[in-house]
FIKOL-463524 format. One record per residue: residue in three letters; x, y, z of N, C-alpha, C in turn. Coordinates in pm, whole numbers. Layout:
N
type | n_xx | n_yy | n_zz | ca_xx | ca_yy | ca_zz | c_xx | c_yy | c_zz
ALA | X | Y | Z | X | Y | Z | X | Y | Z
...
! end
This chain:
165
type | n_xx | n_yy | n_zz | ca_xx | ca_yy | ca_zz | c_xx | c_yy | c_zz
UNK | 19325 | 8252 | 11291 | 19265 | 8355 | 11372 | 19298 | 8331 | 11519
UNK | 19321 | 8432 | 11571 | 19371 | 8403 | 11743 | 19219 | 8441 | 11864
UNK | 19233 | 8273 | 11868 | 19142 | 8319 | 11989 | 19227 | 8348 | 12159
UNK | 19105 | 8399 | 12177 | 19117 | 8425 | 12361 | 19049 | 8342 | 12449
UNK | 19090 | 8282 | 12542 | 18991 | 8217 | 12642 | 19081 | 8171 | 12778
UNK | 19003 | 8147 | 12893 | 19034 | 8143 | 13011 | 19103 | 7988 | 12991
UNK | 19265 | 7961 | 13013 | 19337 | 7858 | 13048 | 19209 | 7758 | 13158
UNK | 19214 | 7631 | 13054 | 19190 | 7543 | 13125 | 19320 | 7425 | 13186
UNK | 19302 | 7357 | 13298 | 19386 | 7264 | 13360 | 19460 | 7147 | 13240
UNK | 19418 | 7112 | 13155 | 19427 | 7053 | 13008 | 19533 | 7114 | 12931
UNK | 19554 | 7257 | 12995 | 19641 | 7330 | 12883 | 19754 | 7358 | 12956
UNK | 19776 | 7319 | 13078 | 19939 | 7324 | 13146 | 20059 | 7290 | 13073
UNK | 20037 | 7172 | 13013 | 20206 | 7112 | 12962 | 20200 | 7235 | 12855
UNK | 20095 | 7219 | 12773 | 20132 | 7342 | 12633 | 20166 | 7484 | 12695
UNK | 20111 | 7531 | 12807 | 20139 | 7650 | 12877 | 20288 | 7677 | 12924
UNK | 20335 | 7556 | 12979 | 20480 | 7543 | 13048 | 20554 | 7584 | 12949
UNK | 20587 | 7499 | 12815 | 20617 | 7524 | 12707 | 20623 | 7645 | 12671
UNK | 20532 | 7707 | 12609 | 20516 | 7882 | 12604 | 20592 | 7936 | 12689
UNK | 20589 | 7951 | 12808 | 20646 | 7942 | 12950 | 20807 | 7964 | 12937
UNK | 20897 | 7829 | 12914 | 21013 | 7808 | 12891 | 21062 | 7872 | 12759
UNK | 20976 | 7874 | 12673 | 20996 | 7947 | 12535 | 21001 | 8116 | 12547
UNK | 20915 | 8168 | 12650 | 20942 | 8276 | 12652 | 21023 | 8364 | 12765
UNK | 21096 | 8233 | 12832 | 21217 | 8270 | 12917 | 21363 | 8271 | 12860
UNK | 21335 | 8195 | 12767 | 21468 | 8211 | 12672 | 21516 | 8378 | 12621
UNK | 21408 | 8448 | 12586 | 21415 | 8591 | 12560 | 21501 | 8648 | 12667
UNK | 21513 | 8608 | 12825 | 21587 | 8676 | 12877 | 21498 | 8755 | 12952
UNK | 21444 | 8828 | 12887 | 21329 | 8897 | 12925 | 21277 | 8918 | 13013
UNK | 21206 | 8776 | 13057 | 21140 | 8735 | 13238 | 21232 | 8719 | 13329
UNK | 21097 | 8743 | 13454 | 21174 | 8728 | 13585 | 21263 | 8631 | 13600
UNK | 21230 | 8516 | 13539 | 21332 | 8389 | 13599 | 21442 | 8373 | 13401
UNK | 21532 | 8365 | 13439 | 21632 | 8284 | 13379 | 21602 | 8154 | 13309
UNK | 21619 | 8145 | 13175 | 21585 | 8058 | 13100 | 21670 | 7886 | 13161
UNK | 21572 | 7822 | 13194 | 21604 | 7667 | 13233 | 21576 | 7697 | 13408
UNK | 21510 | 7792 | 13461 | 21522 | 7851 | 13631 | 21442 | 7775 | 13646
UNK | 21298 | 7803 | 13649 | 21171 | 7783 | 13684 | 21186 | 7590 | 13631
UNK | 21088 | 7542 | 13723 | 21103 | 7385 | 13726 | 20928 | 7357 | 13714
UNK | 20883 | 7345 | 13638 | 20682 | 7325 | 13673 | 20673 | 7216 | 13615
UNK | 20555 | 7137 | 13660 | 20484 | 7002 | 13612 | 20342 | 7049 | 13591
UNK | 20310 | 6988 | 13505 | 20217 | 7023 | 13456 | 20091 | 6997 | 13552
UNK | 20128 | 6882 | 13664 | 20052 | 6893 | 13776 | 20043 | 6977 | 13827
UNK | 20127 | 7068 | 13903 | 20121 | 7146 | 13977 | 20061 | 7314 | 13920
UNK | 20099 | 7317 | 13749 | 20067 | 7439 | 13694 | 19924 | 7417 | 13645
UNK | 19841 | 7302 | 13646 | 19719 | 7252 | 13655 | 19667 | 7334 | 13817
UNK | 19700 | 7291 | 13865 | 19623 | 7322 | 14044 | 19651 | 7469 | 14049
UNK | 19754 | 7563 | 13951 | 19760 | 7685 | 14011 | 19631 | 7749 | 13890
UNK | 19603 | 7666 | 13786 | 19524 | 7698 | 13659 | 19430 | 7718 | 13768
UNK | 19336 | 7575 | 13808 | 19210 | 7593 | 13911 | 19167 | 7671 | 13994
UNK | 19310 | 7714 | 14075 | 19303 | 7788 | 14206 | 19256 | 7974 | 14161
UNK | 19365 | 7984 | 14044 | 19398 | 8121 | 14020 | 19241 | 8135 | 13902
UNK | 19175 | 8085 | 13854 | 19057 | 8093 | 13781 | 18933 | 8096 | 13863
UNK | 18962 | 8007 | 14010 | 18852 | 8027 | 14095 | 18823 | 8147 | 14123
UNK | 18942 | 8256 | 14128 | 18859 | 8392 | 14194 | 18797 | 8474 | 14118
UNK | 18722 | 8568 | 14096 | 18652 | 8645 | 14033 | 18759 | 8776 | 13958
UNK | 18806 | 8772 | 14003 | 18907 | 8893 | 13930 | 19079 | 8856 | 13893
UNK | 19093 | 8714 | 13900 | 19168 | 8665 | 13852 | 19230 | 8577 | 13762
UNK | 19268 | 8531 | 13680 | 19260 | 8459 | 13552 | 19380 | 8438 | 13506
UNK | 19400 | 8266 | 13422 | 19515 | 8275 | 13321 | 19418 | 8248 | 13193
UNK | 19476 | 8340 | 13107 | 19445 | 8408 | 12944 | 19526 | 8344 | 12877
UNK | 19500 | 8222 | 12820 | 19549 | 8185 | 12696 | 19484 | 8273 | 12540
UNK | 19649 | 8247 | 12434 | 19595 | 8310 | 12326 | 19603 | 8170 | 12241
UNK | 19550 | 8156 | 12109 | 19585 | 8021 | 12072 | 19535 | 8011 | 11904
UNK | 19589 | 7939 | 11846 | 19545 | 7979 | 11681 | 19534 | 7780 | 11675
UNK | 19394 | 7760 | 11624 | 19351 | 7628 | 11676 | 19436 | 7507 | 11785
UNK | 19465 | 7426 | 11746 | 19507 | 7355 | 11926 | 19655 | 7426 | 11905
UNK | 19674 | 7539 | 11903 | 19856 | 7538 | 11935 | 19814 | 7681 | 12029
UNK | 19860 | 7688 | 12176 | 19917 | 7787 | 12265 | 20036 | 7897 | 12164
UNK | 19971 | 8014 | 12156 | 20077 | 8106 | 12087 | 20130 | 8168 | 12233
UNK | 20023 | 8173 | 12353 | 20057 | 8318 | 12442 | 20004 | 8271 | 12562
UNK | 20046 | 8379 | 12669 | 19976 | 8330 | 12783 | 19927 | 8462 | 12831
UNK | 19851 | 8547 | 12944 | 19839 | 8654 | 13026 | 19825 | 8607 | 13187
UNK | 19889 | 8622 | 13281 | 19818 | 8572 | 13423 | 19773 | 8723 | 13477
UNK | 19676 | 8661 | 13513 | 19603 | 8799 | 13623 | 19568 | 8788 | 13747
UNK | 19698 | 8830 | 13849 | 19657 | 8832 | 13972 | 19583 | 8933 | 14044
UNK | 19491 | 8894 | 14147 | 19398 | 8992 | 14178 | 19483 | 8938 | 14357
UNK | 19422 | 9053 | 14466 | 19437 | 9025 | 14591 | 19281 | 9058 | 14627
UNK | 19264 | 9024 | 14733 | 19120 | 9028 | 14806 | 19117 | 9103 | 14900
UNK | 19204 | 9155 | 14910 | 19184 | 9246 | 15045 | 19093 | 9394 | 15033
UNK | 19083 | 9468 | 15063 | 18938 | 9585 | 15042 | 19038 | 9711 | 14954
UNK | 19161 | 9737 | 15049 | 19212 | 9819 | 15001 | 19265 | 9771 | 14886
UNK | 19332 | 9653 | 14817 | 19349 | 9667 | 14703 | 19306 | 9564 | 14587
UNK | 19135 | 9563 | 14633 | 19066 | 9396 | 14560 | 19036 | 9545 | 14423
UNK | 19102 | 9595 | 14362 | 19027 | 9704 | 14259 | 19169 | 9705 | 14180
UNK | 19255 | 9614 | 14210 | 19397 | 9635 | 14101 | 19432 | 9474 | 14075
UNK | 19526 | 9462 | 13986 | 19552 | 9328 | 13925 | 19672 | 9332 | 13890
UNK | 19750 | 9231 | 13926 | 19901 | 9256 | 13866 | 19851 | 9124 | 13716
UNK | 20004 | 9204 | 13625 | 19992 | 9090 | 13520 | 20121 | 9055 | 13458
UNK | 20111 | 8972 | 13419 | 20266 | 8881 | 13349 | 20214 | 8845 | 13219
UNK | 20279 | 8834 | 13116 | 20283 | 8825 | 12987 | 20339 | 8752 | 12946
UNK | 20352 | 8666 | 12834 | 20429 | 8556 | 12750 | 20371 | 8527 | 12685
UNK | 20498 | 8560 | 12520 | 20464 | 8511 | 12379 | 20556 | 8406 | 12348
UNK | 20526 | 8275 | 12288 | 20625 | 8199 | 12229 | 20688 | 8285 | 12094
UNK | 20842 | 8237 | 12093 | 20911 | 8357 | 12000 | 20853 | 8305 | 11862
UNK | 20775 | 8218 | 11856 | 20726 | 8162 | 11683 | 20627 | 8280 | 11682
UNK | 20530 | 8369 | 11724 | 20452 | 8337 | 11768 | 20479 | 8611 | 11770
UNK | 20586 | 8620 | 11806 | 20550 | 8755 | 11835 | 20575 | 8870 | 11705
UNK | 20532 | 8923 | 11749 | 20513 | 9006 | 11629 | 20397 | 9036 | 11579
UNK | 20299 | 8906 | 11577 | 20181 | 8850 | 11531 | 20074 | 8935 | 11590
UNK | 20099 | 8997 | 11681 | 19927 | 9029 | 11715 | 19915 | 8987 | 11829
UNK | 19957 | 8885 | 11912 | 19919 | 8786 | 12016 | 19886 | 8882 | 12145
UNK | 20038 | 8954 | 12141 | 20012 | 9051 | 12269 | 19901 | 9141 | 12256
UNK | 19895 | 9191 | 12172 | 19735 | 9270 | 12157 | 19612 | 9259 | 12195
UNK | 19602 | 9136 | 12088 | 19486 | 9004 | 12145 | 19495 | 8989 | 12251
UNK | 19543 | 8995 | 12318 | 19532 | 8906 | 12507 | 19512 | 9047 | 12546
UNK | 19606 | 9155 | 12574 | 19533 | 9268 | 12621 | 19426 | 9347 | 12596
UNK | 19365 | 9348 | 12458 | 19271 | 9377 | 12408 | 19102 | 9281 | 12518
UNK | 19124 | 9148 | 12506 | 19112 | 9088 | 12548 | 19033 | 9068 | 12705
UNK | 19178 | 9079 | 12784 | 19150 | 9089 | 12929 | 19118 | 9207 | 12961
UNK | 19151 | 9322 | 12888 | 19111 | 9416 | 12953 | 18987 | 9448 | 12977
UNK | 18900 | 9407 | 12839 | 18757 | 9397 | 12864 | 18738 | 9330 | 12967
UNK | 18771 | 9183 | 12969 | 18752 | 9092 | 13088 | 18744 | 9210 | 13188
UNK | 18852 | 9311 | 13217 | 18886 | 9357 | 13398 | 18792 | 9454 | 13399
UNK | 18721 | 9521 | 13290 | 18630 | 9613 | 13285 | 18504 | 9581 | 13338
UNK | 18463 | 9422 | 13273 | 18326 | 9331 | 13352 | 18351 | 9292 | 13488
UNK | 18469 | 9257 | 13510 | 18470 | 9232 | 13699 | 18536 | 9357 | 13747
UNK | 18528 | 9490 | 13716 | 18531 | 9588 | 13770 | 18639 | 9594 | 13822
UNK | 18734 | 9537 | 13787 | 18936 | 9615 | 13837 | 18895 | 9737 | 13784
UNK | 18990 | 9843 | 13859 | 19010 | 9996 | 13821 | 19134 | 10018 | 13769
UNK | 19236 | 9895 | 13793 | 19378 | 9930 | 13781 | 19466 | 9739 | 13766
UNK | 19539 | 9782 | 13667 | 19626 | 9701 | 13626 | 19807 | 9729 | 13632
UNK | 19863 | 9626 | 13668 | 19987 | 9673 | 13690 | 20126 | 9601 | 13619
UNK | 20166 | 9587 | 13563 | 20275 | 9518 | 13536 | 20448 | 9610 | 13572
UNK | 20553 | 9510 | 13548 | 20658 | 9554 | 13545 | 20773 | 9474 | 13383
UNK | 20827 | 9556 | 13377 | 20913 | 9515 | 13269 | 21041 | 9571 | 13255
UNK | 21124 | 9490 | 13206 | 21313 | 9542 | 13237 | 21323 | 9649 | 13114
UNK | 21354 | 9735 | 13106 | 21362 | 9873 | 13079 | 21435 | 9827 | 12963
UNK | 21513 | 9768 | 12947 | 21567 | 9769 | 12794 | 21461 | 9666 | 12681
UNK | 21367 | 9622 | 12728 | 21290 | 9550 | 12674 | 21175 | 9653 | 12605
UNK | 21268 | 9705 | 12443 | 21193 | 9836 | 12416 | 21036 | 9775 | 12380
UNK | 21063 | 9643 | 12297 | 20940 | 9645 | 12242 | 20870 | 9603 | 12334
UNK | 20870 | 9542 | 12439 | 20746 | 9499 | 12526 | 20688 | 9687 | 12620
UNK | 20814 | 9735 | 12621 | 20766 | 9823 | 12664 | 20658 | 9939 | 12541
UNK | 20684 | 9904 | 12443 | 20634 | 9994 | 12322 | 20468 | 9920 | 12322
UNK | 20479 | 9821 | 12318 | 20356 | 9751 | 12322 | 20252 | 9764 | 12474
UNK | 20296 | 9802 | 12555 | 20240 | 9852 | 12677 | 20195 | 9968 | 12678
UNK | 20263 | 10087 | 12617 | 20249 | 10173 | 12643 | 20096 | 10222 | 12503
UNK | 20138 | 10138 | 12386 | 20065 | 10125 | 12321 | 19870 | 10059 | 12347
UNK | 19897 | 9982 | 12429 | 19780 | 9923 | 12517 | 19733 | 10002 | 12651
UNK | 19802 | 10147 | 12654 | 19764 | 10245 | 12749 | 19814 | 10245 | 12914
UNK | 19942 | 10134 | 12881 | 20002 | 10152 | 13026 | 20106 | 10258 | 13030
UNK | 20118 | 10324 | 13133 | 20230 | 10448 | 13181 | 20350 | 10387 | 13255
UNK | 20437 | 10431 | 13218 | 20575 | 10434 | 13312 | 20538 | 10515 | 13458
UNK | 20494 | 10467 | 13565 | 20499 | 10504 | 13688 | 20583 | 10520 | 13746
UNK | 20727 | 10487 | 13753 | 20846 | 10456 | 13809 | 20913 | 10363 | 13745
UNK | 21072 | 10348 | 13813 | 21197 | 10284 | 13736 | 21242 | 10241 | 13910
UNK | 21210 | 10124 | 13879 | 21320 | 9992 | 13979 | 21471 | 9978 | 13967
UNK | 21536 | 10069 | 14003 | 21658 | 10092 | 13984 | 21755 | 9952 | 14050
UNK | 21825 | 9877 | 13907 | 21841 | 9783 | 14018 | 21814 | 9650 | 14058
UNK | 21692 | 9665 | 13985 | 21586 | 9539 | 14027 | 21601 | 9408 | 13990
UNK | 21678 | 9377 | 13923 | 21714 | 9235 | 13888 | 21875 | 9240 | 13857
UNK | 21916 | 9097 | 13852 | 22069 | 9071 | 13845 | 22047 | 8981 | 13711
UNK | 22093 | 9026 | 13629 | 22104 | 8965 | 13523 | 22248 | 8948 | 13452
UNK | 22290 | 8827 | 13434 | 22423 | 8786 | 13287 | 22508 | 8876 | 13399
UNK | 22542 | 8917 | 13508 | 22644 | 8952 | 13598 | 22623 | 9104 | 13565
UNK | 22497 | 9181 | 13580 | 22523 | 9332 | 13555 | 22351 | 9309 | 13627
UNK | 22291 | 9433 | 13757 | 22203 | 9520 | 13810 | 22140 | 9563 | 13630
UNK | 21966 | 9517 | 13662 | 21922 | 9590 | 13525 | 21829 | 9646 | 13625
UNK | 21732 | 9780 | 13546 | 21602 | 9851 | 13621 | 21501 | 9822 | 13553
UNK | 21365 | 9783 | 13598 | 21250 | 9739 | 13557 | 21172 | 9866 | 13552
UNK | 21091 | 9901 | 13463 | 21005 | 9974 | 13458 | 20835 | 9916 | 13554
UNK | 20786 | 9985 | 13603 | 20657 | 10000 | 13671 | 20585 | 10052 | 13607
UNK | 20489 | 9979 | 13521 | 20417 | 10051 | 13486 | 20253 | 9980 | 13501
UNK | 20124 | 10082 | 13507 | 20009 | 10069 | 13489 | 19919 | 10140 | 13367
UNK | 19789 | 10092 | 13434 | 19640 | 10175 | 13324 | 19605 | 10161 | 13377
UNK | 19521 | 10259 | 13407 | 19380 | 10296 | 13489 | 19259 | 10265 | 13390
UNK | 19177 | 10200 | 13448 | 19060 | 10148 | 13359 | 18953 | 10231 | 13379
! end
């Protein structure tokens, strides 16, 4: 059964992991082997980014094994403390399963109790199924980032998309 719960500092190395596992897809912003984290340092961003009230990392997990991750950034400022950006990652053992569901199913309640109005992510446009699964969890295509990343020596476009809560 997949639970949900707020990443504790304990769960960095297994997080990184997930992390590197789901950069291999290509998929994410960074390039598989890019990103460099210690589990120290992804510990202190666990603490920092859990301290605020409208921000959170969402582990998914089927007893001690990390299937998934969600991060939820919030800003504090007035004009836009009512939106949340978010990033996603499934280990590839691991998708298909439900995981992404679970975590959005999930946080979204979470953003409903600390009162976000709006959630935002982005995703590279040929990435049908993450995009099928978004749109399925009630996010819209807002716009196309024409452009937006350099990938394998070819310009790809990211989709923009949100939900209004």
């Amino acid at each position: 059964m997949i639970e949900i719960r707020k990443a504790m500092t304990g769960d960095a190395e297994e997080i990184i992991s997930v992390m590197s596992d789901a950069e291999q897809s290509g998929f994410m912003l960074f390039a598989p082997g890019e990103r460099k984290m210690t589990p120290e340092g992804l510990g202190k961003f666990i603490d920092l980014i859990n301290s605020h009230t409208k921000s959170g990392i969402f582990i998914a997990s089927e007893g001690d094994r990390i299937l998934g991750y969600m991060i939820v950034q919030n800003e504090k400022s007035r004009r836009v403390a009512h939106r949340a950006y978010i990033v996603i990652g499934v280990h590839s053992d691991s998708r298909g399963k439900g995981v992404g569901k679970a975590l959005f199913t999930s946080v979204l309640s979470w953003a409903k109790q600390v009162e976000l109005h709006r959630l935002e992510l982005t995703v590279i446009a040929t990435n049908e199924i993450a995009v099928h699964l978004y749109k399925n969890m009630g996010f819209e295509i807002e716009g196309v980032k024409k452009d937006s990343l350099f990938i394998d020596g070819q310009y790809v476009d990211e989709y923009y998309m949100a939900r209004l809560l």
